[in-house]
Structures are given as structure tokens and as C-alpha cells.
N, CA, C and O atoms as CSV, one atom per row, in Angstrom:
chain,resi,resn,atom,element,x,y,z
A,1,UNK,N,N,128.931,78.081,105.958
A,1,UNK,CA,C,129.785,77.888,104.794
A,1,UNK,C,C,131.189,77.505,105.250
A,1,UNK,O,O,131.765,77.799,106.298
A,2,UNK,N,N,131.498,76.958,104.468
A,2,UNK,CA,C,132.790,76.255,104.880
A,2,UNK,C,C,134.600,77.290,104.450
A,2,UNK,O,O,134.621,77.614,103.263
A,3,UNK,N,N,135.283,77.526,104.872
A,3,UNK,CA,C,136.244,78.372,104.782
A,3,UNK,C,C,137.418,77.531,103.920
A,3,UNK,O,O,137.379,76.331,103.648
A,4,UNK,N,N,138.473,78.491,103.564
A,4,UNK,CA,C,139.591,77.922,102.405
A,4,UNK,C,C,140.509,76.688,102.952
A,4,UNK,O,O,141.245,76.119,102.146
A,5,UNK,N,N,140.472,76.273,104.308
A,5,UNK,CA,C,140.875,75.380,105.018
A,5,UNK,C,C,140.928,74.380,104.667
A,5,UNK,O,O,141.721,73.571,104.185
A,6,UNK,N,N,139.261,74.556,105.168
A,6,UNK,CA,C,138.188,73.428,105.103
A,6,UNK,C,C,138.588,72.268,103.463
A,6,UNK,O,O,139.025,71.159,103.156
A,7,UNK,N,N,138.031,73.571,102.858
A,7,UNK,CA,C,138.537,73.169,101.392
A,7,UNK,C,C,139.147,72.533,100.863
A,7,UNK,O,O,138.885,71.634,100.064
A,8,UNK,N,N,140.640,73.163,101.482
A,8,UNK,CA,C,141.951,72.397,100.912
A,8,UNK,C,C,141.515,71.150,101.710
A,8,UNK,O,O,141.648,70.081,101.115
A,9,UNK,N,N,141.014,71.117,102.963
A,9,UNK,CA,C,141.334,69.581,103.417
A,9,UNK,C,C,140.608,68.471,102.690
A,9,UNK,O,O,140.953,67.305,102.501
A,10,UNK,N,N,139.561,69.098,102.346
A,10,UNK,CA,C,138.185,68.393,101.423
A,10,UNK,C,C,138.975,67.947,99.745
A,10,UNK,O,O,138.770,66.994,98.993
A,11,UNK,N,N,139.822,69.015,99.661
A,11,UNK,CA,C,140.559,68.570,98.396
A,11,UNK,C,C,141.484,67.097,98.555
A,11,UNK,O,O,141.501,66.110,97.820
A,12,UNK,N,N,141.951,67.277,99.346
A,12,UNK,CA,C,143.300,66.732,99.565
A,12,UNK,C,C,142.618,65.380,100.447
A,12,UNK,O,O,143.271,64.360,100.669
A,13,UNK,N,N,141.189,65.579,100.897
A,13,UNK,CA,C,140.711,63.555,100.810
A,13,UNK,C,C,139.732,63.478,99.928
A,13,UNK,O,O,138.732,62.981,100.446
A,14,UNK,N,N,139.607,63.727,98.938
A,14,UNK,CA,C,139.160,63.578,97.549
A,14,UNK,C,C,140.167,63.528,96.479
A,14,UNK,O,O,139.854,62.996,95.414
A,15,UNK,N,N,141.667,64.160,96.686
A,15,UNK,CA,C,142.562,63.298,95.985
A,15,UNK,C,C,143.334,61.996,96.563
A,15,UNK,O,O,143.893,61.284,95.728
A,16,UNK,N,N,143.407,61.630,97.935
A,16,UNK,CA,C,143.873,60.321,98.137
A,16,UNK,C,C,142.437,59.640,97.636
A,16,UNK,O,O,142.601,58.529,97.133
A,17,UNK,N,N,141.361,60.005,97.673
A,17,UNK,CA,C,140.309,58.560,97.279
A,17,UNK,C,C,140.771,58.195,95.750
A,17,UNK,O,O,140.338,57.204,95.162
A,18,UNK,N,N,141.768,59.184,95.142
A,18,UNK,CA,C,141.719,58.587,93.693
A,18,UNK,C,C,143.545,57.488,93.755
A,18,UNK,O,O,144.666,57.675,94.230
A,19,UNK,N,N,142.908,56.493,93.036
A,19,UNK,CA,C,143.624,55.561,93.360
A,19,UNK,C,C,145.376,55.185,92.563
A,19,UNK,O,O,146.494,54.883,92.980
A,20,UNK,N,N,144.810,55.400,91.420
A,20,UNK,CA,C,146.080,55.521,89.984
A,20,UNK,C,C,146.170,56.807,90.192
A,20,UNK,O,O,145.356,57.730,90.214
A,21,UNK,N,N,148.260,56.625,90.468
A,21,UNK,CA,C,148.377,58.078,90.510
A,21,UNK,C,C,148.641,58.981,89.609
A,21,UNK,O,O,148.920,60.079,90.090
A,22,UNK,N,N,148.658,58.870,87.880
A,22,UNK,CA,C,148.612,58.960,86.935
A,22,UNK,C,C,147.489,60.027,87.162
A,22,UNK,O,O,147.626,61.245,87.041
A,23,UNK,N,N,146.395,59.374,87.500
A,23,UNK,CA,C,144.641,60.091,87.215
A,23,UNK,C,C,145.131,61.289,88.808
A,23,UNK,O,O,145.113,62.520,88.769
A,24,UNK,N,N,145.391,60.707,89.634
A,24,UNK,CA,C,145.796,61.483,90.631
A,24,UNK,C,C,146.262,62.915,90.493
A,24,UNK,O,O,145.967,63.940,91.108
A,25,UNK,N,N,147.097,62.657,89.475
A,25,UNK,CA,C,148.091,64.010,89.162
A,25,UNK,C,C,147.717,64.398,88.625
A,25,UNK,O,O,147.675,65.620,88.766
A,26,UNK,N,N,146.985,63.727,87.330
A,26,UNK,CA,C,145.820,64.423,85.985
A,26,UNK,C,C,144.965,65.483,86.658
A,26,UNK,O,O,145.059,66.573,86.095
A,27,UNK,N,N,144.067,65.456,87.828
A,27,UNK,CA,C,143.349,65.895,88.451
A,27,UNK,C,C,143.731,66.667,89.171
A,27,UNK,O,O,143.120,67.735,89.191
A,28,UNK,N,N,145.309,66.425,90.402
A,28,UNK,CA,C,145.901,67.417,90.776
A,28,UNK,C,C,146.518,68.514,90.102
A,28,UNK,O,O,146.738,69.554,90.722
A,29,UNK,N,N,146.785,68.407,89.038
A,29,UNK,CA,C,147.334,69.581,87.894
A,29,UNK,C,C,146.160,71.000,87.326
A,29,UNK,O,O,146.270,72.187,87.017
A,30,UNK,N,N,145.034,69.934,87.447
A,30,UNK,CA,C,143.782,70.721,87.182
A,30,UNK,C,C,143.422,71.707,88.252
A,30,UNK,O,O,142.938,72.709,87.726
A,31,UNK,N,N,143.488,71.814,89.799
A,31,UNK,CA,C,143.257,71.830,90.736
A,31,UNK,C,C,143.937,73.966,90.366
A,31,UNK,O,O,144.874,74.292,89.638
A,32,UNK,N,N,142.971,74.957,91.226
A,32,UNK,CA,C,143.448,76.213,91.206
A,32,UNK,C,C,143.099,76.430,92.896
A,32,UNK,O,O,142.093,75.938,93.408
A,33,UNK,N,N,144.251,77.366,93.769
A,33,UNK,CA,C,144.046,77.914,94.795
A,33,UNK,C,C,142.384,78.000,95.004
A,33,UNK,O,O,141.746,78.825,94.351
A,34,UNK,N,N,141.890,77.331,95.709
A,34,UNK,CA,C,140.300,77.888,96.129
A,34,UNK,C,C,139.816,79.207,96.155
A,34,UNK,O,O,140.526,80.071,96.670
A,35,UNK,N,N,138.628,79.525,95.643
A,35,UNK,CA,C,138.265,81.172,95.409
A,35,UNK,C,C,136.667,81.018,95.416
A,35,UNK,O,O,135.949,80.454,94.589
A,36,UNK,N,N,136.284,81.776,96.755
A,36,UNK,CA,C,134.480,81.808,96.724
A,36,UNK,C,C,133.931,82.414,95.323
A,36,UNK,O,O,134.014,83.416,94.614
A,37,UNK,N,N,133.463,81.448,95.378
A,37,UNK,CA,C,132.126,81.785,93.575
A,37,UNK,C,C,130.617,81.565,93.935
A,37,UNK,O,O,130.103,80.474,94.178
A,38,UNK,N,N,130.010,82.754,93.928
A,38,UNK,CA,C,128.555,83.159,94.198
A,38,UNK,C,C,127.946,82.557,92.722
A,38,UNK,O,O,128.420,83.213,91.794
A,39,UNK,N,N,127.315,81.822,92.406
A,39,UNK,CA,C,126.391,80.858,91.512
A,39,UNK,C,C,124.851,81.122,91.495
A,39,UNK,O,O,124.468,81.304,92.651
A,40,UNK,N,N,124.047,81.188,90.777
A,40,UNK,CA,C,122.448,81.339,90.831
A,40,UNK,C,C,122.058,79.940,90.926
A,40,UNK,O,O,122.444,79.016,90.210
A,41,UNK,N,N,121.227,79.902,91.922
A,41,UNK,CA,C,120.330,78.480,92.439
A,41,UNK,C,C,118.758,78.969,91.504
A,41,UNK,O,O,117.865,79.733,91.872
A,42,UNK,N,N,118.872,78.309,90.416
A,42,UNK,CA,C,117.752,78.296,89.407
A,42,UNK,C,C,116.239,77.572,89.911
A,42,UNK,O,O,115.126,78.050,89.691
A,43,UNK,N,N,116.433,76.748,90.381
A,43,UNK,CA,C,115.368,75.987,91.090
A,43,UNK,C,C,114.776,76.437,92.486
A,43,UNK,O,O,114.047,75.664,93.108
A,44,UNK,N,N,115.068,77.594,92.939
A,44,UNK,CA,C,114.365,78.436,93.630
A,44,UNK,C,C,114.044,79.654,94.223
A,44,UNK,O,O,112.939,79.360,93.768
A,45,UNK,N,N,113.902,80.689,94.762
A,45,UNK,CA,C,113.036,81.942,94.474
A,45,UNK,C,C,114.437,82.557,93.243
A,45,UNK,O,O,115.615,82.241,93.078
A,46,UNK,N,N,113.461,83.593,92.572
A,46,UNK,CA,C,114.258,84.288,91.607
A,46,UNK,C,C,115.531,84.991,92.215
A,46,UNK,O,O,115.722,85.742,93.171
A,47,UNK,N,N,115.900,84.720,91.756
A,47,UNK,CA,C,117.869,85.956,92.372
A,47,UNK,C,C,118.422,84.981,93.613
A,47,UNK,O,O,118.867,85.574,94.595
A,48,UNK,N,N,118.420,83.638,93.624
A,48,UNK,CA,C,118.531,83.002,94.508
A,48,UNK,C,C,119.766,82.759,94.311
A,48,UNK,O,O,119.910,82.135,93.259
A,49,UNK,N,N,121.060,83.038,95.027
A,49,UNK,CA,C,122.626,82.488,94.961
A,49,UNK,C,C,123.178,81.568,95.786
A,49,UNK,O,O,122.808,81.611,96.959
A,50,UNK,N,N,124.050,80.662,95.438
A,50,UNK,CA,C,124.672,80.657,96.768
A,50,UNK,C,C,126.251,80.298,96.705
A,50,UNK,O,O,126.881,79.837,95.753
A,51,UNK,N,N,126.608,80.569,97.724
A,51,UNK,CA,C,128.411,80.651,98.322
A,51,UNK,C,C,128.702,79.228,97.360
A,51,UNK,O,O,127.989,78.242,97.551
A,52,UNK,N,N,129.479,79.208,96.621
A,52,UNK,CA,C,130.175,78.306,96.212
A,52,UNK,C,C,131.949,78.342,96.520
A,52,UNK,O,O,132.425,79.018,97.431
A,53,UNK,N,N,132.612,77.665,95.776
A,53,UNK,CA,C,134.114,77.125,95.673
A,53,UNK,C,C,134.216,77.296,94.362
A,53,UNK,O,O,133.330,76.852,93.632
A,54,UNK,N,N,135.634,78.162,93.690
A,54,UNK,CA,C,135.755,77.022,92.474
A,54,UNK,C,C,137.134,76.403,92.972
A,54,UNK,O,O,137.939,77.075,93.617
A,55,UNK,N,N,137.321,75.240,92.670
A,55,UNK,CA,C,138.517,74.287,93.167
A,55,UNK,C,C,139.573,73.917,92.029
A,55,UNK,O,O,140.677,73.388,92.156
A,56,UNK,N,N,138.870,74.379,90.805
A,56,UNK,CA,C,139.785,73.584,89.373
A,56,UNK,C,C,138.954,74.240,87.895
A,56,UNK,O,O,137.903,74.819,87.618
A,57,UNK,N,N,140.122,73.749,87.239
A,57,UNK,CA,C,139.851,73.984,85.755
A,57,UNK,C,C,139.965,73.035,84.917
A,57,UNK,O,O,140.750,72.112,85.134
A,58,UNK,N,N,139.235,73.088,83.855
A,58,UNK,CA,C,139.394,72.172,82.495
A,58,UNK,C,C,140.597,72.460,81.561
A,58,UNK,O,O,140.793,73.623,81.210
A,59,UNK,N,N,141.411,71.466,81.138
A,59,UNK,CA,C,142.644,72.094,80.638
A,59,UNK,C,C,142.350,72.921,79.096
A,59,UNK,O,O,143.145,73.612,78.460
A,60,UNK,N,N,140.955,72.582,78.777
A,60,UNK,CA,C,140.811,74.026,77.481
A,60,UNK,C,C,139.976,75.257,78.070
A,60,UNK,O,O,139.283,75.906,77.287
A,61,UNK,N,N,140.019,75.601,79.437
A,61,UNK,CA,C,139.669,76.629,80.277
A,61,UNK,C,C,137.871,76.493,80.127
A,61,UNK,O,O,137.208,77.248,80.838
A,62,UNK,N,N,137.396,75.862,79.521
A,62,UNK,CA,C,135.646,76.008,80.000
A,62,UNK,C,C,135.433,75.099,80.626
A,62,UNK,O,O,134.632,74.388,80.019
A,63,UNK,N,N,135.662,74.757,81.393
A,63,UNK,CA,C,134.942,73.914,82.401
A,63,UNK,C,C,135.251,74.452,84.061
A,63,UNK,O,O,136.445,74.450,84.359
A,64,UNK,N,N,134.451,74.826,84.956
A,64,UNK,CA,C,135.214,74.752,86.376
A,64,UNK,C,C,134.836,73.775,87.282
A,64,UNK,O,O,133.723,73.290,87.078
A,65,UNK,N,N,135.343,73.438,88.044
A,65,UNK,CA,C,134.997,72.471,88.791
A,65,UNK,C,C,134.967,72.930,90.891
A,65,UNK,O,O,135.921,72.971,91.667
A,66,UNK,N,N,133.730,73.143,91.114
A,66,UNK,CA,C,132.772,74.018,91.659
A,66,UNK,C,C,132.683,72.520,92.644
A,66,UNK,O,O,132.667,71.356,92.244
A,67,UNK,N,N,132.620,73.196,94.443
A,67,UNK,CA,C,132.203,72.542,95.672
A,67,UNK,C,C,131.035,73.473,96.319
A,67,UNK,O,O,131.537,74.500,96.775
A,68,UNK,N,N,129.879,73.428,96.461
A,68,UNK,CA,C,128.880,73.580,96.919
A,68,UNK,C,C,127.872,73.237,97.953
A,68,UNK,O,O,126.689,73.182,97.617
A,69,UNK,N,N,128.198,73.019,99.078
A,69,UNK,CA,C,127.361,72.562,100.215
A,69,UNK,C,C,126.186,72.709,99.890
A,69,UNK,O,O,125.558,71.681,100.144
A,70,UNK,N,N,125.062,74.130,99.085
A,70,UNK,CA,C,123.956,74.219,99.101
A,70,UNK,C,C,123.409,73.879,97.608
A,70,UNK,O,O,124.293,73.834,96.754
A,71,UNK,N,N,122.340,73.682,97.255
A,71,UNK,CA,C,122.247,73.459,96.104
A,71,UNK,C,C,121.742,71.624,95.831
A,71,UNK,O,O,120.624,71.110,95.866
A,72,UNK,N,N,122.876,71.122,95.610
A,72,UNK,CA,C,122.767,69.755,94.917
A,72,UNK,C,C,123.272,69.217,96.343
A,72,UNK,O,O,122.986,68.056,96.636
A,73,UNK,N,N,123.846,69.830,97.049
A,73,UNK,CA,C,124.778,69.428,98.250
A,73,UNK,C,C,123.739,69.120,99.193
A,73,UNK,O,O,122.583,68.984,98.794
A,74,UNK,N,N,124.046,68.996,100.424
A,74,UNK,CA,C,125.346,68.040,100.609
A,74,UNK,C,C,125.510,66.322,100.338
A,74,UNK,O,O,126.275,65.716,101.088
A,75,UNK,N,N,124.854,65.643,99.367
A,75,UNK,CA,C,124.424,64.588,98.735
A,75,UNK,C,C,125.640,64.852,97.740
A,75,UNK,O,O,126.655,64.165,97.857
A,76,UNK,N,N,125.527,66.099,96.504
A,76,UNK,CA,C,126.144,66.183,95.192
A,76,UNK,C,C,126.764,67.392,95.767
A,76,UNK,O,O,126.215,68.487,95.643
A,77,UNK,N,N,127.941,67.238,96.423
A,77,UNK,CA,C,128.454,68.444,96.571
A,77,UNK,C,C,129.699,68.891,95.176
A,77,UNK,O,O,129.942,70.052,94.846
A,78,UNK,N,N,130.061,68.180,94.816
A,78,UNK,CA,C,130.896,68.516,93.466
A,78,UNK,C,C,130.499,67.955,92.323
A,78,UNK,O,O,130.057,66.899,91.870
A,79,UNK,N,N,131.014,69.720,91.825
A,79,UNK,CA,C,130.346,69.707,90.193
A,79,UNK,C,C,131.083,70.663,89.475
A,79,UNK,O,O,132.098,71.217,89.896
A,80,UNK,N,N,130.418,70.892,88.107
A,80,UNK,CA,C,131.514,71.848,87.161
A,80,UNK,C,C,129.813,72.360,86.231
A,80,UNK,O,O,128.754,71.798,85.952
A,81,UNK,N,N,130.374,73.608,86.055
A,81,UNK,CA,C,129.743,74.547,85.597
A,81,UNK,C,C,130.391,75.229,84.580
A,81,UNK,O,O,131.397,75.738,85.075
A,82,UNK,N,N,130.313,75.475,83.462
A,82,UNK,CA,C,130.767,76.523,82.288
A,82,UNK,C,C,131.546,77.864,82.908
A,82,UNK,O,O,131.253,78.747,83.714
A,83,UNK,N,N,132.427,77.603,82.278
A,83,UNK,CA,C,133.302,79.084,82.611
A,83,UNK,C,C,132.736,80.268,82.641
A,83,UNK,O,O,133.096,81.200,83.360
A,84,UNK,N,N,131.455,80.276,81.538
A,84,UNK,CA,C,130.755,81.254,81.443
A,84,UNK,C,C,129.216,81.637,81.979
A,84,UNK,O,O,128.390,82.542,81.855
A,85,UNK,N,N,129.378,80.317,82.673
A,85,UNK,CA,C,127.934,80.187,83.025
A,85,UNK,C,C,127.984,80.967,84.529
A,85,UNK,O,O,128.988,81.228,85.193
A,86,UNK,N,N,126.484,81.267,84.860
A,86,UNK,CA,C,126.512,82.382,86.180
A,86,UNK,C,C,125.280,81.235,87.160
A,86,UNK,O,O,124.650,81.543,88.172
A,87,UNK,N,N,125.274,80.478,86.736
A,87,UNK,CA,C,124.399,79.233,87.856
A,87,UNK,C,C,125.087,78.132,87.702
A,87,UNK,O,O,126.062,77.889,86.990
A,88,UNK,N,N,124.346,77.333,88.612
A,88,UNK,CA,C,125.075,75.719,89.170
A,88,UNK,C,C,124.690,74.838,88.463
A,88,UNK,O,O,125.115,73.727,88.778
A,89,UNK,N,N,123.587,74.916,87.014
A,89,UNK,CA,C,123.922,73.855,86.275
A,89,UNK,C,C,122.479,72.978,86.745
A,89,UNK,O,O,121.638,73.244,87.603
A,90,UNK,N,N,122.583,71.959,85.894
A,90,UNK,CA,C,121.383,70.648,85.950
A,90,UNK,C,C,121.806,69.786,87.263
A,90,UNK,O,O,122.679,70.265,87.987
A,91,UNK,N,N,121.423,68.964,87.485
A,91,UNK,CA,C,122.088,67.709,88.576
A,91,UNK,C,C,122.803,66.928,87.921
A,91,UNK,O,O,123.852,66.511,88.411
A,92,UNK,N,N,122.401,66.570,86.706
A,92,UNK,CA,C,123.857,65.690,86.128
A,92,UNK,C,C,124.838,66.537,86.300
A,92,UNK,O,O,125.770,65.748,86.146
A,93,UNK,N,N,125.493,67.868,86.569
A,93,UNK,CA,C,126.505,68.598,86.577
A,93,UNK,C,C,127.423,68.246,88.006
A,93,UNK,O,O,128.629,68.474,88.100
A,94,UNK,N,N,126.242,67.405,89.506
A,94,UNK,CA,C,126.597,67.302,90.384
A,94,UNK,C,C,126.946,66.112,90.574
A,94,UNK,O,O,126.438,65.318,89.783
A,95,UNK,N,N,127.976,65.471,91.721
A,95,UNK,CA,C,128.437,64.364,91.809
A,95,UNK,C,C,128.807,63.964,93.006
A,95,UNK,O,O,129.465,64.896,93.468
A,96,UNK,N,N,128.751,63.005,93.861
A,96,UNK,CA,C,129.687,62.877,95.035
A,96,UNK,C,C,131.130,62.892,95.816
A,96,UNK,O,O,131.611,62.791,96.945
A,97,UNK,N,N,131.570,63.128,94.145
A,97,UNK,CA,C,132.957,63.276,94.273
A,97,UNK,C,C,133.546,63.713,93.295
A,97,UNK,O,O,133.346,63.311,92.148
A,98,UNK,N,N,134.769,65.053,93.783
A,98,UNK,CA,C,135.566,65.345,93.150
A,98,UNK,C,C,136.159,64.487,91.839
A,98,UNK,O,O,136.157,65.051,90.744
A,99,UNK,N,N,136.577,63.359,91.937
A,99,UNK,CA,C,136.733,62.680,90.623
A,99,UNK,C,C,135.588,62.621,89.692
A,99,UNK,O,O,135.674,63.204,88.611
A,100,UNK,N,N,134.816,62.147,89.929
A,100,UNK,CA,C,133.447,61.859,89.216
A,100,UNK,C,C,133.071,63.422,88.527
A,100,UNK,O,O,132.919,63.497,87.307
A,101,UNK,N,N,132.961,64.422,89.235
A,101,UNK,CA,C,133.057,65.982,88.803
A,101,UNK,C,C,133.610,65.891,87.361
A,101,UNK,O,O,133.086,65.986,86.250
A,102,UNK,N,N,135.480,65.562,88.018
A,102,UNK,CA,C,136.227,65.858,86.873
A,102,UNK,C,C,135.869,65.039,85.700
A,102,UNK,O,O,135.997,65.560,84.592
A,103,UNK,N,N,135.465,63.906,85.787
A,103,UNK,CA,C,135.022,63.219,84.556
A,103,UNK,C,C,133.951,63.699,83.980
A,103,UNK,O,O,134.048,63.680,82.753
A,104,UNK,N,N,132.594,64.282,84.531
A,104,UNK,CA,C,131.753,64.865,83.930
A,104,UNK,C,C,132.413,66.227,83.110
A,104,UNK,O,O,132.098,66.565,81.970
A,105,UNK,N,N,133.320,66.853,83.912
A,105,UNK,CA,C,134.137,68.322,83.080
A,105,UNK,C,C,134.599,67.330,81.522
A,105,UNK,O,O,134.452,67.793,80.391
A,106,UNK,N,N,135.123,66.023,81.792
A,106,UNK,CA,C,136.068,66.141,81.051
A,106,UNK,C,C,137.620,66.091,81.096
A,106,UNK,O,O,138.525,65.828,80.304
A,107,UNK,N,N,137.476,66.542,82.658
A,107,UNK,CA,C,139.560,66.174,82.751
A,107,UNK,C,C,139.840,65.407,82.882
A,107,UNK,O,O,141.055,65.393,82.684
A,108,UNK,N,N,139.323,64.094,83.271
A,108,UNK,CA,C,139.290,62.477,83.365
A,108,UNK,C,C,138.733,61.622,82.270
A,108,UNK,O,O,137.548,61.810,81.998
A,109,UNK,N,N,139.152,61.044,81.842
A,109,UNK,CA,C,138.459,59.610,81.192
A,109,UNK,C,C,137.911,58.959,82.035
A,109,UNK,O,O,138.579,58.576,82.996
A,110,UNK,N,N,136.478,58.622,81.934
A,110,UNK,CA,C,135.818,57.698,82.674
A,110,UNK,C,C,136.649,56.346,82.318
A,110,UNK,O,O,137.173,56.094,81.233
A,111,UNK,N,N,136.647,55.512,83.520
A,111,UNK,CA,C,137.239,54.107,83.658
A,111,UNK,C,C,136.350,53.007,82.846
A,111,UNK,O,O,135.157,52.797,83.066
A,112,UNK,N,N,136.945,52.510,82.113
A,112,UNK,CA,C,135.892,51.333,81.571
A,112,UNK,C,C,134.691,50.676,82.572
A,112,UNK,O,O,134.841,50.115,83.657
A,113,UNK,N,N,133.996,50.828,82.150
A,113,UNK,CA,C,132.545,50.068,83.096
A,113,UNK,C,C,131.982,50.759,83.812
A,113,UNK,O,O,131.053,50.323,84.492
A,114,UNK,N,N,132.481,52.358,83.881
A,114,UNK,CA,C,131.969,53.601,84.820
A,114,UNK,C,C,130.793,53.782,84.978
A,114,UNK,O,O,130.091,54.264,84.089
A,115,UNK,N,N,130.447,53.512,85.869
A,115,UNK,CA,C,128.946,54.114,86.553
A,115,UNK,C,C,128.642,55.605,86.931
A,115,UNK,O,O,129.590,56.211,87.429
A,116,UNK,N,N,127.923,56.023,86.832
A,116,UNK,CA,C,127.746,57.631,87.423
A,116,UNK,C,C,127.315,56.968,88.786
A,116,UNK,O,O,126.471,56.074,88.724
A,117,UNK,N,N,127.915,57.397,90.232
A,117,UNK,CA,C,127.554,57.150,91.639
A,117,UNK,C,C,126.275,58.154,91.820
A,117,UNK,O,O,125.691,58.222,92.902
């Protein structure tokens, strides 16, 4: 598992990949001190968890936006999960990137012509 370091560094080249710094800051504003979040992995044995991140919030507080090596990872390592929710969600919840995350939360407007990667 990867440590709060790690994290921030993983944050911080997932916000230079975003290009307008408008959306940049939109996303950096969202962004909370990193904090391990234990998640239920639904898709295999019962009581199955694993070590997550949460990295950010939705600005009407239900949404988090969750880094996960195991799970959807390391393919879909970022995603967002319900504030209230106690698992990691469908695979549309996962994404390759922190931006793409935030647009599935919601803290982004997808860009005209947006593709899901």
C-alpha cells in the first residue's frame, strides 16, 4: 500500500495533467489532506476490504473521491464513492484519472465531446 507521500505526489501529477487552470483549481479546491479509508470489495469473498485513500470532496459533501490500488486498480485507480457508502462502488465509479473521477463525482463539467477513458 502506498503511504501519504506517495499520495500527495500522485495528487500533485494528476493535477499538472489537468490543463485549464480554472478546472485545475476547481479540482484543487476539492482536494482534503489524504486519510486511509478501509472500503468493502463487493465482488469478492464476503467481508472483503481494502486500504483505500480518500483524496477529495464534492462541494455538496456526498461525493468522495477515493485512490485505490486494489480493487478496480491498478488500471482504475481513481474513483468516488458516496459519502455514505461503506464499498467501492460499480466500475463506472472507477477511472484512470483523478480528473475523470472528479467528473464522474460531479466537481467537473465534462468537456464537450468527453469520452469516458
Amino acid at each position: 500500500m502506498v503511504d501519504e507521500v506517495e499520495i500527495r505526489n500522485l495528487l500533485e501529477a494528476e493535477l499538472a495533467k489537468v490543463i485549464d487552470p480554472a478546472r485545475r483549481a476547481a479540482l484543487k479546491s476539492a482536494l482534503v489532506p489524504p486519510q486511509p479509508l478501509s472500503l468493502e470489495w463487493a465482488y469478492g469473498e464476503p467481508g472483503e476490504r481494502y486500504q483505500c485513500w480518500l483524496v477529495g470532496l464534492s462541494p455538496n459533501g456526498r461525493e468522495r473521491l477515493v485512490y485505490c490500488e486494489k480493487g478496480f486498480g491498478p488500471n482504475y485507480p481513481w474513483g468516488f464513492v458516496g459519502i455514505a457508502e461503506n464499498w467501492m462502488g460499480m466500475d463506472c465509479q472507477w477511472h484512470v484519472g483523478l480528473e475523470h473521477a472528479a467528473i464522474g463525482a460531479g466537481i467537473l463539467v465534462a468537456p464537450q465531446d468527453y469520452e469516458v477513458p
